[in-house]
mmCIF file of the N, C-alpha and C atoms, coordinates in Angstrom:
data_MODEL
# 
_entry.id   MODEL 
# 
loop_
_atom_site.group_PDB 
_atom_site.id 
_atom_site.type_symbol 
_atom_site.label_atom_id 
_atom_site.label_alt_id 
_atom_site.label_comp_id 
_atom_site.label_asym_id 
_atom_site.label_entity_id 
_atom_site.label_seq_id 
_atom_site.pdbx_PDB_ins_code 
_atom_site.Cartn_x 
_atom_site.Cartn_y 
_atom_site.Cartn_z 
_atom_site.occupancy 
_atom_site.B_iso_or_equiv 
_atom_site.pdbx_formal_charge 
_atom_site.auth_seq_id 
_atom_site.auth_comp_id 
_atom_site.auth_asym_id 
_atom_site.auth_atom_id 
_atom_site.pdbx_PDB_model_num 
ATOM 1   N N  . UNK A 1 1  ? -1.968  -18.555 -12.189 1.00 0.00 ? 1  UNK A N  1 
ATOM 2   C CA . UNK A 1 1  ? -0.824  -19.302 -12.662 1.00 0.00 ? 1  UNK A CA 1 
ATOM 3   C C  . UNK A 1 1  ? -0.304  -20.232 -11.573 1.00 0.00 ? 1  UNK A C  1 
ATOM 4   N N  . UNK A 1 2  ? -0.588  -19.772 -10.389 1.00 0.00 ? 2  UNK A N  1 
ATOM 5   C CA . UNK A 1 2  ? 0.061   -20.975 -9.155  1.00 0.00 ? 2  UNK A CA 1 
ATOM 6   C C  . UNK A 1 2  ? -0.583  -22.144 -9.312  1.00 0.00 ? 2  UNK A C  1 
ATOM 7   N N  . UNK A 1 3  ? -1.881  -21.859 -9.524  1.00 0.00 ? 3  UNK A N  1 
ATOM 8   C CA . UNK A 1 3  ? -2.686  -23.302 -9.356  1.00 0.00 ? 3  UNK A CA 1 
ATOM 9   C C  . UNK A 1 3  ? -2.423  -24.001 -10.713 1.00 0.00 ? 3  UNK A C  1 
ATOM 10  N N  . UNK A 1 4  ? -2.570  -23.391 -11.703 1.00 0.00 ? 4  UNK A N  1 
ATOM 11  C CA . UNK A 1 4  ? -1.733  -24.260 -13.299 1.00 0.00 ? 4  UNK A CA 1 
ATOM 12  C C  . UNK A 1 4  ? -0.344  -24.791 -13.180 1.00 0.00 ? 4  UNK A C  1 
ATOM 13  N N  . UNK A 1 5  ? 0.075   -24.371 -12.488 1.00 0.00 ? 5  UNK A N  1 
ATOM 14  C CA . UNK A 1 5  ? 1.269   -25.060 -12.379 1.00 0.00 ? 5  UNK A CA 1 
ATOM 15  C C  . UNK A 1 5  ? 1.969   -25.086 -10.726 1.00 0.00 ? 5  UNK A C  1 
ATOM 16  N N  . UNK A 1 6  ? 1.291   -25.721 -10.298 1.00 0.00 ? 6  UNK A N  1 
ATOM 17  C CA . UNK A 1 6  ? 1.492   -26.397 -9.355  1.00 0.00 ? 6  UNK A CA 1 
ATOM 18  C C  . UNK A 1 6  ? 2.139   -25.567 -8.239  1.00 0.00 ? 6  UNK A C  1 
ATOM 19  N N  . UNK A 1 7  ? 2.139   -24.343 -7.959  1.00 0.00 ? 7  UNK A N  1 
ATOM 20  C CA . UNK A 1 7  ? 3.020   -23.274 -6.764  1.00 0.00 ? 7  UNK A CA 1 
ATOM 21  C C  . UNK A 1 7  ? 4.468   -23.130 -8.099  1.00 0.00 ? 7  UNK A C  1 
ATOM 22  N N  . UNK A 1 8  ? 5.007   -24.010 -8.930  1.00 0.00 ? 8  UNK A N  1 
ATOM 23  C CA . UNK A 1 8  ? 6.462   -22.968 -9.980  1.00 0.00 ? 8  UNK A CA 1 
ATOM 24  C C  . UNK A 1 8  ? 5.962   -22.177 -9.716  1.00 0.00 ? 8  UNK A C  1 
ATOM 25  N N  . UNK A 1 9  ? 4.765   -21.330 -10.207 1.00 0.00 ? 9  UNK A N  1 
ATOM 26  C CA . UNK A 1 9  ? 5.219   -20.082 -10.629 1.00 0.00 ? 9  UNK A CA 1 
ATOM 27  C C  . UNK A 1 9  ? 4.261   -19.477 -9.326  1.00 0.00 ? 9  UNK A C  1 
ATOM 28  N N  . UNK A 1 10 ? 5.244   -18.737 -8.631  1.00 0.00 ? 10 UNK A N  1 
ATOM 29  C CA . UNK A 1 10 ? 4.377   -17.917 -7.888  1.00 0.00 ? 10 UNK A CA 1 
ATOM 30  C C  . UNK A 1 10 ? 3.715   -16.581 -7.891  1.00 0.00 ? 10 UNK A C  1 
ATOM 31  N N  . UNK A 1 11 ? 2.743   -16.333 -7.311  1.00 0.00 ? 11 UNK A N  1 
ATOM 32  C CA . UNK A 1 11 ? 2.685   -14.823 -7.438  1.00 0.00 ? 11 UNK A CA 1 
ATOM 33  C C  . UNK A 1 11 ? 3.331   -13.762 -6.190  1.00 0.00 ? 11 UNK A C  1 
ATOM 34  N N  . UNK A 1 12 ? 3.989   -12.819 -7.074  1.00 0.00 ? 12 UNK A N  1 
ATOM 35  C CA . UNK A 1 12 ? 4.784   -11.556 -6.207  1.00 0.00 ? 12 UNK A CA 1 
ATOM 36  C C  . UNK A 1 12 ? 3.623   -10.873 -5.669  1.00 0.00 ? 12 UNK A C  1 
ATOM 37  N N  . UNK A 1 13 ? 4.247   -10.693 -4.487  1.00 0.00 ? 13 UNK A N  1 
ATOM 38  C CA . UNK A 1 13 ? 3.574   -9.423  -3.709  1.00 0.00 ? 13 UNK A CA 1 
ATOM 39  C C  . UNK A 1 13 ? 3.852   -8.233  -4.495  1.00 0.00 ? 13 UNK A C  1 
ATOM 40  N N  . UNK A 1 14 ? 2.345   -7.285  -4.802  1.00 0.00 ? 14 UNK A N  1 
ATOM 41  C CA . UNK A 1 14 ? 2.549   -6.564  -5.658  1.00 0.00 ? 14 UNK A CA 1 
ATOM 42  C C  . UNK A 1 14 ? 2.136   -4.757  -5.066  1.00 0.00 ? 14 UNK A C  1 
ATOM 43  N N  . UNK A 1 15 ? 3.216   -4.566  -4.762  1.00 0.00 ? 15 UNK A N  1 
ATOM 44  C CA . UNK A 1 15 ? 2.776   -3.192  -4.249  1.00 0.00 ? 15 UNK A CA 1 
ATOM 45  C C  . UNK A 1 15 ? 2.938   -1.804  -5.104  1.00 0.00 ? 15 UNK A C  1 
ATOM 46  N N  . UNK A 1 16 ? 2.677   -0.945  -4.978  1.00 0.00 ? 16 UNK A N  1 
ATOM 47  C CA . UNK A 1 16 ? 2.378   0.109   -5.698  1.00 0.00 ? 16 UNK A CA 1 
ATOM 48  C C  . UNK A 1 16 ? 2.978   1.877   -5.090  1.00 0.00 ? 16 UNK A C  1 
ATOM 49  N N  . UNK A 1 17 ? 3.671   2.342   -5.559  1.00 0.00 ? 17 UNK A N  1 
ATOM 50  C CA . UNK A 1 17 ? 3.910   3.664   -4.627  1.00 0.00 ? 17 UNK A CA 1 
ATOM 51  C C  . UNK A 1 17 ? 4.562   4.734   -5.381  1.00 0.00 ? 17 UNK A C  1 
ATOM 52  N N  . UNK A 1 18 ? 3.651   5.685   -4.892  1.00 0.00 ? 18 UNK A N  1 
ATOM 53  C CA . UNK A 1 18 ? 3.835   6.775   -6.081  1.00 0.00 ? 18 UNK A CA 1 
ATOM 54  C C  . UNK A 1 18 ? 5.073   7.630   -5.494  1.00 0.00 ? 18 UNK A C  1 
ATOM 55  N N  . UNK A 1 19 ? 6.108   8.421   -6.245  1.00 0.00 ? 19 UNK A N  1 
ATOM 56  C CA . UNK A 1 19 ? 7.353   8.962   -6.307  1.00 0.00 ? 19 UNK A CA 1 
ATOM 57  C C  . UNK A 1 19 ? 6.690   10.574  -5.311  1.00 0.00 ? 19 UNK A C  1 
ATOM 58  N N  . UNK A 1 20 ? 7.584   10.604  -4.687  1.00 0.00 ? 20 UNK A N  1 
ATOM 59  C CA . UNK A 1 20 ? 7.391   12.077  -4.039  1.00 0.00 ? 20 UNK A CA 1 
ATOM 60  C C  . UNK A 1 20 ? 7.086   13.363  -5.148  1.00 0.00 ? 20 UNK A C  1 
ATOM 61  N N  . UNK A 1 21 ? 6.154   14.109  -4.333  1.00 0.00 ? 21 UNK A N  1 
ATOM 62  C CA . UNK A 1 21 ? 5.131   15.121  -4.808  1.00 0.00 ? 21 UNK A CA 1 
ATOM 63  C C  . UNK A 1 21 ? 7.033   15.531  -5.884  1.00 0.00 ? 21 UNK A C  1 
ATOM 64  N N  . UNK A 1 22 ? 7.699   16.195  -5.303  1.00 0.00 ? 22 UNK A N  1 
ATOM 65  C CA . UNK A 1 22 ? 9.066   17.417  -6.297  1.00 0.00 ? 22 UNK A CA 1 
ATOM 66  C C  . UNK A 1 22 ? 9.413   16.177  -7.006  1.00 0.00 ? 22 UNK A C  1 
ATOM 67  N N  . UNK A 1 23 ? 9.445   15.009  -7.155  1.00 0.00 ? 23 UNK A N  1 
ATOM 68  C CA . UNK A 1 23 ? 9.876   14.119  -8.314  1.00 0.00 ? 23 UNK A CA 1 
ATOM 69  C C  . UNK A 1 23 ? 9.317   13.387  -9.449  1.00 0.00 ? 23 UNK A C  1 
ATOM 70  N N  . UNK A 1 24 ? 7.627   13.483  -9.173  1.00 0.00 ? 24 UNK A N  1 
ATOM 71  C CA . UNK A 1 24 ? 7.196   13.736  -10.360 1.00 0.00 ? 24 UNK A CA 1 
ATOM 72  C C  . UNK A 1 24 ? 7.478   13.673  -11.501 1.00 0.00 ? 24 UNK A C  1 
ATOM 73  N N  . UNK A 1 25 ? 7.758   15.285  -12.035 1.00 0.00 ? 25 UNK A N  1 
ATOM 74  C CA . UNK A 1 25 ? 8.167   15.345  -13.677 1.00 0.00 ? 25 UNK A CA 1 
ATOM 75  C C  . UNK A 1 25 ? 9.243   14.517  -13.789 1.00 0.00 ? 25 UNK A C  1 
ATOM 76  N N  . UNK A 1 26 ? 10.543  14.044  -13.025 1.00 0.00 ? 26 UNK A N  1 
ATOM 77  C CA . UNK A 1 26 ? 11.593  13.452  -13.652 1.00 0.00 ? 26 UNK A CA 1 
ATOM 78  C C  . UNK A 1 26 ? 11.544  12.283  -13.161 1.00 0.00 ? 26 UNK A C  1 
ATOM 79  N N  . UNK A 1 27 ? 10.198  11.258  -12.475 1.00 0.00 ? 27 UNK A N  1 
ATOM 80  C CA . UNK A 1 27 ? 10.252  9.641   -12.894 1.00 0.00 ? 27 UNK A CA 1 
ATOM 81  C C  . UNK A 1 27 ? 10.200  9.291   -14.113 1.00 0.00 ? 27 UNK A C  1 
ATOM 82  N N  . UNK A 1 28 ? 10.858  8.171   -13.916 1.00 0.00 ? 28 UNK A N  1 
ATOM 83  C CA . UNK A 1 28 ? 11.124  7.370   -15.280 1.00 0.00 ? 28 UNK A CA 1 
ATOM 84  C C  . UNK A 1 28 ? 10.082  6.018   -15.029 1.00 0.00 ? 28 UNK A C  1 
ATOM 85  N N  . UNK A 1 29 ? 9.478   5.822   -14.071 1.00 0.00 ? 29 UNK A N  1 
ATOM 86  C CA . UNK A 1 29 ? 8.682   4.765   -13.535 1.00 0.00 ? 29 UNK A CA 1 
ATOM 87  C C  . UNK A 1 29 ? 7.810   4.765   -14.431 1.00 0.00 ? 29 UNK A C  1 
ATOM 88  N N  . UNK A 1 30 ? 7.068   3.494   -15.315 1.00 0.00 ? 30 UNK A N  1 
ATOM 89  C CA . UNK A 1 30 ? 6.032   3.356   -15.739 1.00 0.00 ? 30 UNK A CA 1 
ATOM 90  C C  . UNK A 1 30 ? 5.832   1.893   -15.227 1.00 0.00 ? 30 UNK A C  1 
ATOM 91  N N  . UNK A 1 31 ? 3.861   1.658   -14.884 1.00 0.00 ? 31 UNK A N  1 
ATOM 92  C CA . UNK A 1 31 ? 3.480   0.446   -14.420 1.00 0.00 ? 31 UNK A CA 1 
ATOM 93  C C  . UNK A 1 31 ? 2.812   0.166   -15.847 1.00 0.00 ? 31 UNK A C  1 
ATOM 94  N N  . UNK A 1 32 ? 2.786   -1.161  -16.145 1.00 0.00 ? 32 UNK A N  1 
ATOM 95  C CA . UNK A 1 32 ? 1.653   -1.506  -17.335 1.00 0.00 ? 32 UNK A CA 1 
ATOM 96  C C  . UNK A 1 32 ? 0.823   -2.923  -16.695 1.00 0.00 ? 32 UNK A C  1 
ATOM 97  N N  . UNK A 1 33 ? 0.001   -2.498  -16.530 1.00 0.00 ? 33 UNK A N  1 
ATOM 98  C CA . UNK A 1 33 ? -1.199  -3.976  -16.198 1.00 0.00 ? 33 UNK A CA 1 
ATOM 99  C C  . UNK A 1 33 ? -1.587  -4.709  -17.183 1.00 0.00 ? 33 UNK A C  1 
ATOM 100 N N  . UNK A 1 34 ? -1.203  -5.866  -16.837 1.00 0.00 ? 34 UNK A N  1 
ATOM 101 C CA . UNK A 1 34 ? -1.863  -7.238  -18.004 1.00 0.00 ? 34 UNK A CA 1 
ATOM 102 C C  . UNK A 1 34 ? -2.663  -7.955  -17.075 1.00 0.00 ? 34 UNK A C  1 
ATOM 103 N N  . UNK A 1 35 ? -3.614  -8.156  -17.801 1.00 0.00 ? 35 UNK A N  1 
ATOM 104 C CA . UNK A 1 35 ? -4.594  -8.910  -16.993 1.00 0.00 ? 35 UNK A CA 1 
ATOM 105 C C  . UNK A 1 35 ? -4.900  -10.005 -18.184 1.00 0.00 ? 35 UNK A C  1 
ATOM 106 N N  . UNK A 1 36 ? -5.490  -10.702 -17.564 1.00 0.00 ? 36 UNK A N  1 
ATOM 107 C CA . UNK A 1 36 ? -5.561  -12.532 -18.481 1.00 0.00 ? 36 UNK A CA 1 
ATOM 108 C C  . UNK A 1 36 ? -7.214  -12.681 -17.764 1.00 0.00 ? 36 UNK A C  1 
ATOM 109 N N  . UNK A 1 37 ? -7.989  -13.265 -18.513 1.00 0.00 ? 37 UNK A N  1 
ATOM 110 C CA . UNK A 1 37 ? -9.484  -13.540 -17.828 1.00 0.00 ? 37 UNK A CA 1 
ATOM 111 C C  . UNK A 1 37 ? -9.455  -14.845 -19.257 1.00 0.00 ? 37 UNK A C  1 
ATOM 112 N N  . UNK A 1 38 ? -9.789  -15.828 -18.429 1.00 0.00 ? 38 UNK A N  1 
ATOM 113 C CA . UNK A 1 38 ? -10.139 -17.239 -19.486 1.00 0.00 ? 38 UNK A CA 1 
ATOM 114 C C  . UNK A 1 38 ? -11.266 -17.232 -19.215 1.00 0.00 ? 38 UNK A C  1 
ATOM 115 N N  . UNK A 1 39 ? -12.199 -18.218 -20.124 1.00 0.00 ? 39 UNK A N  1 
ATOM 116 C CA . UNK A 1 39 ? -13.632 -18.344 -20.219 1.00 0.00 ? 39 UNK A CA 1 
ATOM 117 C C  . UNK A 1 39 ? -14.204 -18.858 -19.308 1.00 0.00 ? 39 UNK A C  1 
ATOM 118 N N  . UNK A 1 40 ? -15.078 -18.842 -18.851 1.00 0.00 ? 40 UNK A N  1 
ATOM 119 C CA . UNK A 1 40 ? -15.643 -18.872 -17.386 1.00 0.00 ? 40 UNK A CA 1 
ATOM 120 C C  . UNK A 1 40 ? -15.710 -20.277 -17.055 1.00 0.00 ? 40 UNK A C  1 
ATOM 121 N N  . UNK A 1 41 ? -16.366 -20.825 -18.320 1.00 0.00 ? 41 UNK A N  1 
ATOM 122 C CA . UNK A 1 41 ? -16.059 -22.468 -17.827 1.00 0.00 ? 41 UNK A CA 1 
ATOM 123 C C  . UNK A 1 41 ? -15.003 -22.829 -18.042 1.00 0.00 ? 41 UNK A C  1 
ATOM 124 N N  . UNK A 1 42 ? -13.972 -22.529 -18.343 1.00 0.00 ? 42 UNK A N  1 
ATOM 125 C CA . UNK A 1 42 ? -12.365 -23.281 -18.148 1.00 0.00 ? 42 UNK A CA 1 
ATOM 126 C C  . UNK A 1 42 ? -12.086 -23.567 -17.168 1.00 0.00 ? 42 UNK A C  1 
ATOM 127 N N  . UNK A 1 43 ? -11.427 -25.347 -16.957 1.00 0.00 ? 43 UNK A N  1 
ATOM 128 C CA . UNK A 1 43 ? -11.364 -26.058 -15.676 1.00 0.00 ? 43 UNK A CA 1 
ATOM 129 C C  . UNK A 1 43 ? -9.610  -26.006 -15.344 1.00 0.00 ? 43 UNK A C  1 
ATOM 130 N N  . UNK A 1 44 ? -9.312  -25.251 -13.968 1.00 0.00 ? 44 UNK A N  1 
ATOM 131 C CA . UNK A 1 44 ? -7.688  -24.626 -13.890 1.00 0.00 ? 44 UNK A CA 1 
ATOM 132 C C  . UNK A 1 44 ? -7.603  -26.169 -13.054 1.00 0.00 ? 44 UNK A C  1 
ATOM 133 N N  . UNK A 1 45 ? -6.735  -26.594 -13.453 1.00 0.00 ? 45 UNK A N  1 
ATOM 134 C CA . UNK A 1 45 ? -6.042  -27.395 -12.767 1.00 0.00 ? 45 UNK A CA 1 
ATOM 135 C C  . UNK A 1 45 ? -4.396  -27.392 -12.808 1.00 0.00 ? 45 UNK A C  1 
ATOM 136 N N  . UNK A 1 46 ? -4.335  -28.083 -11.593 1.00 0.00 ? 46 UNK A N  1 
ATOM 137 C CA . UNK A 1 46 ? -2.633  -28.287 -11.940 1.00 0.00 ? 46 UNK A CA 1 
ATOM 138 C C  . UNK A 1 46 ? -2.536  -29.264 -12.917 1.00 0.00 ? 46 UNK A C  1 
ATOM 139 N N  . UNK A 1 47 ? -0.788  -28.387 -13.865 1.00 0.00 ? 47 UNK A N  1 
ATOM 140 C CA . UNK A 1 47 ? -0.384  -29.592 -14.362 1.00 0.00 ? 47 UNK A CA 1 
ATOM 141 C C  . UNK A 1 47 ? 1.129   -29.646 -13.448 1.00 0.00 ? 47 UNK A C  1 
ATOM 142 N N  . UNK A 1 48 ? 0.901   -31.055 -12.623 1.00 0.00 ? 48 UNK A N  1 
ATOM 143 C CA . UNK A 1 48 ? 1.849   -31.281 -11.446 1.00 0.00 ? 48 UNK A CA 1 
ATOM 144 C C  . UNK A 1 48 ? 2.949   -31.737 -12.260 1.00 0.00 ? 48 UNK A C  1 
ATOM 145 N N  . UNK A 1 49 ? 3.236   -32.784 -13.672 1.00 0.00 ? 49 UNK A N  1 
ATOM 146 C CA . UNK A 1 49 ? 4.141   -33.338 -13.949 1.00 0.00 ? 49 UNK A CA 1 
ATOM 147 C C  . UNK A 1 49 ? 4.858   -34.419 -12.991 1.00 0.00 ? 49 UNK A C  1 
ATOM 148 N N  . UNK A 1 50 ? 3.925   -34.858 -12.618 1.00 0.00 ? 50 UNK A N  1 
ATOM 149 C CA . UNK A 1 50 ? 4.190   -36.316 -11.572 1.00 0.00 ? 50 UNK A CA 1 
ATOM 150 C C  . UNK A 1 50 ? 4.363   -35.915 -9.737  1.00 0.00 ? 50 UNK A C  1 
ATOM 151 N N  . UNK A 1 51 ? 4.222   -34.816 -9.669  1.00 0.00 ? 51 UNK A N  1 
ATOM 152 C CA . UNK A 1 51 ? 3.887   -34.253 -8.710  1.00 0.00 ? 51 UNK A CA 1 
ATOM 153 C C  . UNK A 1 51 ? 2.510   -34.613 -7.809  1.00 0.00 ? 51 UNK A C  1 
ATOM 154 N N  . UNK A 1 52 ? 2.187   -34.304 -6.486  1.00 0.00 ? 52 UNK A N  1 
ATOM 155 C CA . UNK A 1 52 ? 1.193   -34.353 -5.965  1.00 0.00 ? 52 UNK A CA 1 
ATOM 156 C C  . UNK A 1 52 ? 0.864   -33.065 -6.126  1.00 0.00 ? 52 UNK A C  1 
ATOM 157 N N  . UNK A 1 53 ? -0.598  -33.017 -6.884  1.00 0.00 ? 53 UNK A N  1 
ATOM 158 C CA . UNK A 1 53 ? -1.705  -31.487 -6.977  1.00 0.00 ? 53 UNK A CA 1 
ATOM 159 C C  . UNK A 1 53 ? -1.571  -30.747 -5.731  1.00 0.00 ? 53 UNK A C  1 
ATOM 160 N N  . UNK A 1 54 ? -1.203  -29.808 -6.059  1.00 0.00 ? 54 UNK A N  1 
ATOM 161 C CA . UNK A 1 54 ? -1.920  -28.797 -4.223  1.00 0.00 ? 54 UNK A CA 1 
ATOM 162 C C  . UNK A 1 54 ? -3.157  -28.202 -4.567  1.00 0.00 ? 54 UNK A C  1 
ATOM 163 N N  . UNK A 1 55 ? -3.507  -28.173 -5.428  1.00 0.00 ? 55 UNK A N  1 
ATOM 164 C CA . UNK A 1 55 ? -4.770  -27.808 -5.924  1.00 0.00 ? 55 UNK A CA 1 
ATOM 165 C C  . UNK A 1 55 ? -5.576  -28.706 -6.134  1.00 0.00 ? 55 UNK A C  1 
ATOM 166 N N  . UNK A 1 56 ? -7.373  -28.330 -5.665  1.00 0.00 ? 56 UNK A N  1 
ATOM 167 C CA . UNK A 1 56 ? -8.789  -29.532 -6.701  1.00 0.00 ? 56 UNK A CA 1 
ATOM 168 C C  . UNK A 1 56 ? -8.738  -28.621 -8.201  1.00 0.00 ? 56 UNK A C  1 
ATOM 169 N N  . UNK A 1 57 ? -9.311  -29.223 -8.892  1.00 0.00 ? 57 UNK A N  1 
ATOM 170 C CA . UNK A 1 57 ? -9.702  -28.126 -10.157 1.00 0.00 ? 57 UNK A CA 1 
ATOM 171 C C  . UNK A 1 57 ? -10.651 -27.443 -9.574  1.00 0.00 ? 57 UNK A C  1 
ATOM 172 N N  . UNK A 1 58 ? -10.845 -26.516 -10.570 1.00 0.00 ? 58 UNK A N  1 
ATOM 173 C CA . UNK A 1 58 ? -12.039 -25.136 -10.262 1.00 0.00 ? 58 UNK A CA 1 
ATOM 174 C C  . UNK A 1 58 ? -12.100 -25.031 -11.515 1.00 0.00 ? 58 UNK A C  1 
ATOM 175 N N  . UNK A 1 59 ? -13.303 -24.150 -11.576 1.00 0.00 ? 59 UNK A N  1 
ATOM 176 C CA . UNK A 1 59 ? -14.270 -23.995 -12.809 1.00 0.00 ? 59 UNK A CA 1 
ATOM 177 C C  . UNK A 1 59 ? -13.503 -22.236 -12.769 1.00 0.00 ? 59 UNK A C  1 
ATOM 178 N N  . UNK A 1 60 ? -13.190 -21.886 -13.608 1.00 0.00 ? 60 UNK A N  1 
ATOM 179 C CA . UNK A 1 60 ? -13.006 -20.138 -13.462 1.00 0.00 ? 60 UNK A CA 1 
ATOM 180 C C  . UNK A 1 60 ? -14.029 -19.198 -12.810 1.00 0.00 ? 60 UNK A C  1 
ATOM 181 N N  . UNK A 1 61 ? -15.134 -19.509 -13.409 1.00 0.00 ? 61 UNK A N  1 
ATOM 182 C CA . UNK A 1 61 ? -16.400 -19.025 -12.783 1.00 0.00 ? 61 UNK A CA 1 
ATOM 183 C C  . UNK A 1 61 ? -16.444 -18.990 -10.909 1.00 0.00 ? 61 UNK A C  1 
ATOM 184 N N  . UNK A 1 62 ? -16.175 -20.404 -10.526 1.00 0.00 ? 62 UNK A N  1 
ATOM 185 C CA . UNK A 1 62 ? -16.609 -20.823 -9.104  1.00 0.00 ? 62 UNK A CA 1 
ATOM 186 C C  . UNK A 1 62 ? -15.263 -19.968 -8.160  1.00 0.00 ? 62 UNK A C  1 
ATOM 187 N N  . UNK A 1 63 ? -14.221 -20.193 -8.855  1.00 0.00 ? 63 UNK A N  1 
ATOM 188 C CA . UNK A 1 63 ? -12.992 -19.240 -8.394  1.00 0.00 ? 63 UNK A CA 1 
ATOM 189 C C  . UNK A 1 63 ? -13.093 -18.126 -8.345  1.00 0.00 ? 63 UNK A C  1 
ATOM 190 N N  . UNK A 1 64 ? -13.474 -17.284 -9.247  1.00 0.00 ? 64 UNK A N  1 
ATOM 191 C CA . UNK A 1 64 ? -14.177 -15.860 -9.155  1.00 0.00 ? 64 UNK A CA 1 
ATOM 192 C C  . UNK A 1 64 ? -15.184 -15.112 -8.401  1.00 0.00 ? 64 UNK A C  1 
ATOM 193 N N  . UNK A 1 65 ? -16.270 -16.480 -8.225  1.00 0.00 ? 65 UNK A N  1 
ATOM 194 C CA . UNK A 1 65 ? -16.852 -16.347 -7.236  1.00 0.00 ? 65 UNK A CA 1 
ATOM 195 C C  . UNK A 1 65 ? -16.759 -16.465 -6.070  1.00 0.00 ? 65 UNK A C  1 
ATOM 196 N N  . UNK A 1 66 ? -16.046 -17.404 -5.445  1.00 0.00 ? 66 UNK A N  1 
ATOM 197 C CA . UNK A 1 66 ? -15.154 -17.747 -4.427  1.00 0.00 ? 66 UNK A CA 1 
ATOM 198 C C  . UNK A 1 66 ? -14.207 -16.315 -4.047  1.00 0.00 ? 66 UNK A C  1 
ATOM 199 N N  . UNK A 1 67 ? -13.560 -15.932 -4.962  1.00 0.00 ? 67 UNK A N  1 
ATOM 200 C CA . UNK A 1 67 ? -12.770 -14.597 -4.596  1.00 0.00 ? 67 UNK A CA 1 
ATOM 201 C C  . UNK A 1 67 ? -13.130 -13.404 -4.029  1.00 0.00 ? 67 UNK A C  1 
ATOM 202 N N  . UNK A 1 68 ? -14.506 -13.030 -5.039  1.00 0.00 ? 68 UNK A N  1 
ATOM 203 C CA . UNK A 1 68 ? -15.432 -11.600 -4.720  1.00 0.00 ? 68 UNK A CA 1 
ATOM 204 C C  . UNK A 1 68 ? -16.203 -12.336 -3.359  1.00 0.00 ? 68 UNK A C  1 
ATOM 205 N N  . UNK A 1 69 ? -16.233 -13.055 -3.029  1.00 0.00 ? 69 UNK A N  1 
ATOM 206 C CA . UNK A 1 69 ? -17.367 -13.248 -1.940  1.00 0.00 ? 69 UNK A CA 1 
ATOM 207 C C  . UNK A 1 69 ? -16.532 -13.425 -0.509  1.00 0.00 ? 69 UNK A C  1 
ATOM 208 N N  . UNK A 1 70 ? -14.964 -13.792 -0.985  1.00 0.00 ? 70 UNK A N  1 
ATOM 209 C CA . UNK A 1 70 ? -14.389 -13.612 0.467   1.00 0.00 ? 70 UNK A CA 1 
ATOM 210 C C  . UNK A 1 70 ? -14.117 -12.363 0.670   1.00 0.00 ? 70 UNK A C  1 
ATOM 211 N N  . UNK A 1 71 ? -14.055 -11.595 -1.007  1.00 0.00 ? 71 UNK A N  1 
ATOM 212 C CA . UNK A 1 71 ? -13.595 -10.047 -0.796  1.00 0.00 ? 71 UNK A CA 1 
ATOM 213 C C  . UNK A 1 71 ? -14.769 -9.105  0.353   1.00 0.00 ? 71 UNK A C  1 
ATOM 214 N N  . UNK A 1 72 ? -15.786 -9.579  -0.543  1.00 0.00 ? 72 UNK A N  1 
ATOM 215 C CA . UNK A 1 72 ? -17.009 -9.294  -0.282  1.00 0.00 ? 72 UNK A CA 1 
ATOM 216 C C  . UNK A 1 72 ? -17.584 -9.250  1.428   1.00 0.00 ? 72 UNK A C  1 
ATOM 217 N N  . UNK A 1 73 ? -17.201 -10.409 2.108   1.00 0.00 ? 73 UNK A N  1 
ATOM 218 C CA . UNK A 1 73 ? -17.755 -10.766 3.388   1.00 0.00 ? 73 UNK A CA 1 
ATOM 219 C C  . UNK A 1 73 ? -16.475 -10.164 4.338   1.00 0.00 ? 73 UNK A C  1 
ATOM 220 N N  . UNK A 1 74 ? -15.123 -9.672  3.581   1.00 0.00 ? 74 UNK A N  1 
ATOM 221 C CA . UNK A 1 74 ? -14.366 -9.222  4.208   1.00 0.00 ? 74 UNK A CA 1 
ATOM 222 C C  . UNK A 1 74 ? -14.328 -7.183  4.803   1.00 0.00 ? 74 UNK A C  1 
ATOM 223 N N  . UNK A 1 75 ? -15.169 -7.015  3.904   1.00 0.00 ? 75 UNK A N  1 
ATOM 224 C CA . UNK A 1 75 ? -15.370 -5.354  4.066   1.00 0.00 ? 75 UNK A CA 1 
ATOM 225 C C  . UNK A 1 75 ? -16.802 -5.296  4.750   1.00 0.00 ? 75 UNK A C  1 
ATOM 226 N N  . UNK A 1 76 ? -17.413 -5.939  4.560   1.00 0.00 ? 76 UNK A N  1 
ATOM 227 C CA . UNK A 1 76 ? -18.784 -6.181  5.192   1.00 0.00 ? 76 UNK A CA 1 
ATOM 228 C C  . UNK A 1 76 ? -20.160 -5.905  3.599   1.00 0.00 ? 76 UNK A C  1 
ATOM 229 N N  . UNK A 1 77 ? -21.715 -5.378  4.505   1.00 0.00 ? 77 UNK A N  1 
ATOM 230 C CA . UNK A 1 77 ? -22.474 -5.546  3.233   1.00 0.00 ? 77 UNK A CA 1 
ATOM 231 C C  . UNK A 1 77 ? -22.098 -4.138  2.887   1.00 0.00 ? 77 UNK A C  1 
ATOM 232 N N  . UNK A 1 78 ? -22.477 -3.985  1.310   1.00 0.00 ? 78 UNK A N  1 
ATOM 233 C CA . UNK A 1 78 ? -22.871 -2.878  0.837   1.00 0.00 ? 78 UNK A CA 1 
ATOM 234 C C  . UNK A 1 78 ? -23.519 -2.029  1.050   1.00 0.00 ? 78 UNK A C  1 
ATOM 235 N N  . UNK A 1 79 ? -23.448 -0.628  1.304   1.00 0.00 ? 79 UNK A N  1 
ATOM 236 C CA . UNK A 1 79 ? -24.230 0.227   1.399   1.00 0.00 ? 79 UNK A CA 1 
ATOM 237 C C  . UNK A 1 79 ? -25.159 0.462   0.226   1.00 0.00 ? 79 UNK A C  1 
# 
């Protein structure tokens, strides 16, 4: 969504943390994950609205790939 629209909408730092072992049964905490995946060739670009792009377009595909491969070269190879 940053790159569709130009940094508006940003993404939150998203952290995660589970309630102490005795509080448990009485959280009221629920997480729900939405995830969004567009078709691989869909081209993300900004729409700047007269703005200068901070973004090139990307292909969804090449972004995805781009992602897992910095993930990828960041933990090292696979065992």
């Amino acid at each position: 969504m940053m790159r569709w629209t130009n940094d508006r909408w940003r993404s939150t730092l998203h952290r995660v943390v589970n309630p102490p072992e005795p509080a448990n049964d009485r959280s009221r905490r629920l997480s729900i994950g939405m995830f969004f995946i567009p078709n691989y060739d869909a081209v993300v670009a900004p729409i700047a609205g007269g703005e200068v792009p901070k973004y090139p377009p990307i292909s969804v595909a090449d972004y995805r790939t781009s992602r897992f491969a910095s993930t990828a070269s960041a933990t090292g190879p696979a065992a």
